[in-house]
C-alpha positions as a Python dict, from the first residue, in 0.01 Angstrom:
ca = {
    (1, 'X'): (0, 0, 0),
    (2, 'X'): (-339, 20, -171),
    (3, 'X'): (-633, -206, 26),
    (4, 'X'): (-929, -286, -141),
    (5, 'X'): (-1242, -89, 2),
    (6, 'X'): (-1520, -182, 178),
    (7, 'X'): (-1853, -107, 20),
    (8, 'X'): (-1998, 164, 196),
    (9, 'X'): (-1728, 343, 242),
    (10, 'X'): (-1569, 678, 83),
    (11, 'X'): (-1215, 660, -91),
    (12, 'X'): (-937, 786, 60),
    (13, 'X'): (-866, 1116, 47),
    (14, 'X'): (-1191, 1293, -45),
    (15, 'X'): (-1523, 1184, -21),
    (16, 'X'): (-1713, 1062, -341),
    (17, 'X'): (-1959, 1350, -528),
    (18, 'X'): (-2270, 1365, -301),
    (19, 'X'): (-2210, 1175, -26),
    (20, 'X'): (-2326, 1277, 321),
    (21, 'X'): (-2398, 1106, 656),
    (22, 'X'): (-2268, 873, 861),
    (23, 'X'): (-1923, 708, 737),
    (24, 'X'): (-2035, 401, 955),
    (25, 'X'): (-1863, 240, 1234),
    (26, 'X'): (-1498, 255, 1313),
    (27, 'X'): (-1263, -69, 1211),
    (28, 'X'): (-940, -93, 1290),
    (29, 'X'): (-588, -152, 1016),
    (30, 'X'): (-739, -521, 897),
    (31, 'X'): (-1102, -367, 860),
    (32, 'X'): (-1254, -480, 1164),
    (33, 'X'): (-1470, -252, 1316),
    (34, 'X'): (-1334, -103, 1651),
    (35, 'X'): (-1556, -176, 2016),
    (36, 'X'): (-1546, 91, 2257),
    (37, 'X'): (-1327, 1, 2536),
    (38, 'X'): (-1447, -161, 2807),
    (39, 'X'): (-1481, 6, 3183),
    (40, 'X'): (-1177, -223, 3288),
    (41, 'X'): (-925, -49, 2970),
    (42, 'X'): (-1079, 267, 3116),
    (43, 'X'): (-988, 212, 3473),
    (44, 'X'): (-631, 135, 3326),
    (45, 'X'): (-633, 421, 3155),
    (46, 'X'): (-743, 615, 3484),
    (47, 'X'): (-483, 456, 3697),
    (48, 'X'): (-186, 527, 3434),
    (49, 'X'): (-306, 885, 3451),
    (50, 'X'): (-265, 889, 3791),
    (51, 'X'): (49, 710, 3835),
    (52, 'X'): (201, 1013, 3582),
    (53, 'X'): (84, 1246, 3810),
    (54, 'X'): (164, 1077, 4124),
    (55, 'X'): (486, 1020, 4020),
    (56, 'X'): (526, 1375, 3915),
    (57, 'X'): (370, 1478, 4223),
    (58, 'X'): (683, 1290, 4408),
    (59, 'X'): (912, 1468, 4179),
    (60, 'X'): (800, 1790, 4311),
    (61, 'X'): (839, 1681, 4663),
    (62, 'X'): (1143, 1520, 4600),
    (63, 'X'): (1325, 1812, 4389),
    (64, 'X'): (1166, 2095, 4703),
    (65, 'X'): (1346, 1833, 4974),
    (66, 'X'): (1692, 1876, 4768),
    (67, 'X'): (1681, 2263, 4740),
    (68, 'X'): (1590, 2228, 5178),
    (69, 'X'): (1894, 2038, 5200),
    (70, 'X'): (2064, 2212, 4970),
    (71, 'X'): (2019, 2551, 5132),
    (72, 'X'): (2050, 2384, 5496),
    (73, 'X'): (2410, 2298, 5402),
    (74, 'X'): (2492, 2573, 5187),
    (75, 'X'): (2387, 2750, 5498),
    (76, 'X'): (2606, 2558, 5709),
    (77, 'X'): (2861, 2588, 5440),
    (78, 'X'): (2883, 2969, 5471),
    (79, 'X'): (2900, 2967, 5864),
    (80, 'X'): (3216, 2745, 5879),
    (81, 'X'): (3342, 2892, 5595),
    (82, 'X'): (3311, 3276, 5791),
    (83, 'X'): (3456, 3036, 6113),
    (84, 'X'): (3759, 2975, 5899),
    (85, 'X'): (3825, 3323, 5723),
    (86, 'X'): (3793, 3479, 6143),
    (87, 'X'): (4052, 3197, 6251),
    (88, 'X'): (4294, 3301, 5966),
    (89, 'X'): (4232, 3669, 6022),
    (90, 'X'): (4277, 3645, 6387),
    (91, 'X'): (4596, 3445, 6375),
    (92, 'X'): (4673, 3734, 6094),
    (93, 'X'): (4610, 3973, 6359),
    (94, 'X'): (4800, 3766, 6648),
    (95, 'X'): (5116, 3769, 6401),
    (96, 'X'): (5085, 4115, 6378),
    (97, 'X'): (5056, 4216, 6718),
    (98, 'X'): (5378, 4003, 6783),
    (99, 'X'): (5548, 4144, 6526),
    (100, 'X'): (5511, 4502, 6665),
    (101, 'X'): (5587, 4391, 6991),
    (102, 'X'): (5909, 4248, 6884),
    (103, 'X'): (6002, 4574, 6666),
    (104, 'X'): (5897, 4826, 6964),
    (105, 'X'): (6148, 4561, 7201),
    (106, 'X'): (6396, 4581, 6912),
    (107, 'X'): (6374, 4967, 6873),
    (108, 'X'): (6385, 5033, 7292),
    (109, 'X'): (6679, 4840, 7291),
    (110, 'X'): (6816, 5015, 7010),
    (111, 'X'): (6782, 5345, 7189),
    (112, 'X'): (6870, 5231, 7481),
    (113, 'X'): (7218, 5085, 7333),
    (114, 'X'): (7228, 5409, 7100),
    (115, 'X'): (7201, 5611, 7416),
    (116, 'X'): (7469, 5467, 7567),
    (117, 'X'): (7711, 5462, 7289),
    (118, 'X'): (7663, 5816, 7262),
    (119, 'X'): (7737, 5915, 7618),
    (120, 'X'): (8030, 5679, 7574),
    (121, 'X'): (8175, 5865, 7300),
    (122, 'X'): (8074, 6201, 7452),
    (123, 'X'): (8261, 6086, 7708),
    (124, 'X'): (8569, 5926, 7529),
    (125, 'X'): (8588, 6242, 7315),
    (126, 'X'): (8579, 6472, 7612),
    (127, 'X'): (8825, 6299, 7751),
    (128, 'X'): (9063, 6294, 7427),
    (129, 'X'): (9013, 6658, 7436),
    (130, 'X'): (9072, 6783, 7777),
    (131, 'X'): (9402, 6497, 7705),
    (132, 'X'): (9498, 6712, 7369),
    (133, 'X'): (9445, 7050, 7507),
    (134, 'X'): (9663, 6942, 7824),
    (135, 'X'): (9903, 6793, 7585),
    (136, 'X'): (9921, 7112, 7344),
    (137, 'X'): (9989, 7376, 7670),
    (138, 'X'): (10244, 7127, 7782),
    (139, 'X'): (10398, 7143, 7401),
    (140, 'X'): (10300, 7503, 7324),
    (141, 'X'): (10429, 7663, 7681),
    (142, 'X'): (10790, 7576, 7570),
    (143, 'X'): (10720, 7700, 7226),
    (144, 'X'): (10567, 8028, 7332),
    (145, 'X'): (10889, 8088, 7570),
    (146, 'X'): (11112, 8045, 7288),
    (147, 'X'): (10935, 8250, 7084),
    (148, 'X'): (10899, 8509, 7404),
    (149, 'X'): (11304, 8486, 7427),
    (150, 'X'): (11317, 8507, 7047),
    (151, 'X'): (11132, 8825, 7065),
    (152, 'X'): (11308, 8941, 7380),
    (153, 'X'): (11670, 8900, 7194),
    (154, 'X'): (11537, 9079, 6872),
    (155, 'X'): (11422, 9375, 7055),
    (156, 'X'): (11755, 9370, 7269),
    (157, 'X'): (11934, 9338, 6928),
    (158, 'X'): (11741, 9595, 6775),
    (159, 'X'): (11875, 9820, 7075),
    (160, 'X'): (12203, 9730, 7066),
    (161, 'X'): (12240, 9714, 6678),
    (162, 'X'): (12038, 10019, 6617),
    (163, 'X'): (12344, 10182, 6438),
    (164, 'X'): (12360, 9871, 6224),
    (165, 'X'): (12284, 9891, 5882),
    (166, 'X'): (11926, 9825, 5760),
    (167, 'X'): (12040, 9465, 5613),
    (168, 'X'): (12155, 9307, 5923),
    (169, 'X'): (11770, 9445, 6074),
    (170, 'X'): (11637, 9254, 5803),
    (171, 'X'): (11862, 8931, 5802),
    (172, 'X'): (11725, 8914, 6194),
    (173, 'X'): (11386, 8970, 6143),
    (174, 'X'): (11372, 8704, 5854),
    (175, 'X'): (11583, 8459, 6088),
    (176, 'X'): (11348, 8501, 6352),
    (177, 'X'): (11015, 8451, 6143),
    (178, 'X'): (11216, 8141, 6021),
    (179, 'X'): (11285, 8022, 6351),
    (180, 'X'): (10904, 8064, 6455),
    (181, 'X'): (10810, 7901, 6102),
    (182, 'X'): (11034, 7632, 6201),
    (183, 'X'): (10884, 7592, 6549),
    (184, 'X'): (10547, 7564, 6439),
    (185, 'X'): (10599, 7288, 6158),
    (186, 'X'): (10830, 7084, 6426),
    (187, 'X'): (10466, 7123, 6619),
    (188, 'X'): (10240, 7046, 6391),
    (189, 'X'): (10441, 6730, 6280),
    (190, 'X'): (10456, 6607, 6630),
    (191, 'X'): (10063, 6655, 6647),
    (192, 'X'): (10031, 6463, 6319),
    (193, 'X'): (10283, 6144, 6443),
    (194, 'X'): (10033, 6122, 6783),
}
């Protein structure tokens, strides 16, 4: 929008050829020369200036009281949180203690019961034992005398017989290890049926 100039005063833009001095006294957008404010506009303007800074003055104070309270109850935050983490870890440590006094109880009676099953069947076996080896002299002695008389009756046949041909030496010597063969599997298949 193009206004129409006041006389007196350069065009816009660049001043006209040889012009110097004083471009004369301020106006305002509708030409009308501009007063210096008066001492009240400048006490306004004082007072806004101070608000700003008052205000940002209470910012300041404002924003340090939040990072106090902040750190206060981070503070705080930390403590009960280190209060927590030693209740866990000493219930932790409580559960772990009980544990190991449950598995030492468990493993005493274990050897304790292990103890006595073993002298048990120390016992039990000794027993069986002394019971088989009484059992096999009461089986064996009649064995061994029939094998004694067996013996006993070969020798006295060999005596008597001597003239006899080697055959019939042979046929009694075979019936004899046949009878002991015999005796023995007769024992060892009354062993087997116990």
């Amino acid at each position: 929008m193009n206004r129409p100039r006041r006389a007196g005063m350069p065009p816009r833009g660049r001043p006209p050829r040889g012009w110097r001095g004083n471009p004369g006294p301020g106006v305002d957008a509708a030409g009308i020369p501009v007063i210096d404010p008066t001492q009240n506009v400048l006490d306004l303007v004082q007072a806004a200036i101070q608000r700003q800074d008052d205000l940002r003055e209470a910012e300041r104070r404002h924003n340090r009281e939040l990072a106090e309270l902040r750190w206060k109850y981070d503070g705080e935050l930390r403590k009960a949180e280190t209060a927590r983490i030693d209740a866990i870890r000493a219930v932790d440590v409580g559960a772990v203690q009980r544990a190991a006094e449950v598995q030492l109880a468990q493993a005493t009676a274990l050897a304790t019961k292990q103890a006595t099953m073993a002298e048990t069947l120390r016992a039990q076996v000794g027993a069986a034992a002394t019971a088989w080896a009484t059992s096999m002299d009461s089986r064996l002695v009649p064995l061994q005398e029939a094998i004694a008389d067996l013996r006993r009756a070969q020798y006295e046949a060999q005596g008597v017989k001597s003239n006899v041909g080697d055959t019939r030496l042979n046929i009694g010597a075979l019936l004899g290890g046949l009878a002991v063969a015999i005796s023995l599997v007769l024992l060892i298949v009354t062993l087997l049926r116990r």
